[in-house]
C-alpha positions, 0 to 999 in steps of 0.5 A, a space after each residue: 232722760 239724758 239731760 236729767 241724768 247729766 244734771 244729776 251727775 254735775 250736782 252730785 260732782 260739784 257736792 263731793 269735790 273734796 280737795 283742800 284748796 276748795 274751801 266748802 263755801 266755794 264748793 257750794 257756790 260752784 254747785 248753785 251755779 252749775 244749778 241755776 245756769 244749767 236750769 236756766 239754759 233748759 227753760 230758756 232754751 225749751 221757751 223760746 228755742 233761741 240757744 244764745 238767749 239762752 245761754 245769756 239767760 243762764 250766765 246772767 241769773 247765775 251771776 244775779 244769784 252771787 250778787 243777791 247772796 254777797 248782797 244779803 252777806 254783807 246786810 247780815 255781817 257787815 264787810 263779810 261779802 266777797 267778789 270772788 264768790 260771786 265769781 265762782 257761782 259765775 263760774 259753776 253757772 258757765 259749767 252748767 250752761 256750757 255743759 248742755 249748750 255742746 255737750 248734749 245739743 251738739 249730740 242733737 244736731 249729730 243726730 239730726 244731721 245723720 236723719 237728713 242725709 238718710 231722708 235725702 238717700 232715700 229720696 234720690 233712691 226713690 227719684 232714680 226708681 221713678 226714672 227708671 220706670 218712667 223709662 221702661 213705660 216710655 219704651 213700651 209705647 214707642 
């Protein structure tokens, strides 16, 4: 739920920027890339459970993506395409992948470290019981 939620969140951000350097082109690639890059990270890493392939994964099909639309440009119009917007769908793709690669697996790992170490309290709770009777048993045979 929080995956999706954040998701939507990066969506909806990168469809409102709305400042006067961002010309509403670059705007949209940021927000295919934040799109596909995120996406991509999720199935991949969901897949094979490796985060490095994923990550790649989710920069190079970003990267593909900005490369087959400046591609299909320059079919369309000639000398229209451009490297820097294949770039910034680059970009976006890096935002999102990178987003649920630290953001959201690094609260995982917290969480399951903190399971690990309860698990090895109790566990060393229990072994220091069992001792304990252990003892008193041995104490009331001698």
């Amino acid at each position: 739920m929080k995956k999706i939620l954040l998701f939507l969140t990066l969506a909806l951000f990168c469809s409102k920027i709305n400042a006067q350097a961002i010309s509403e082109e670059t705007q949209l690639h940021i927000g295919a890339g934040v799109v596909i890059g995120s996406l991509t990270y999720l199935l991949v890493d969901k897949v094979t459970g490796n985060k490095k392939k994923a990550v790649i994964w989710g920069l190079s099909l970003s990267a593909a993506a900005g490369i087959a639309k400046e591609v299909r440009d320059s079919s369309i119009c000639g000398d229209c395409a451009d490297v820097g917007d294949v770039l910034t769908t680059t970009l976006g793709g890096a935002v999102g992948t990178f987003t649920f690669r630290f953001v959201l697996d690094g609260k995982k790992n917290r969480r399951g470290e903190r399971k690990i170490r309860k698990e090895q309290k109790r566990l060393e709770k229990e072994e220091l019981e069992t001792r304990e009777r252990l003892r008193e048993e041995l104490k009331l045979k001698i």
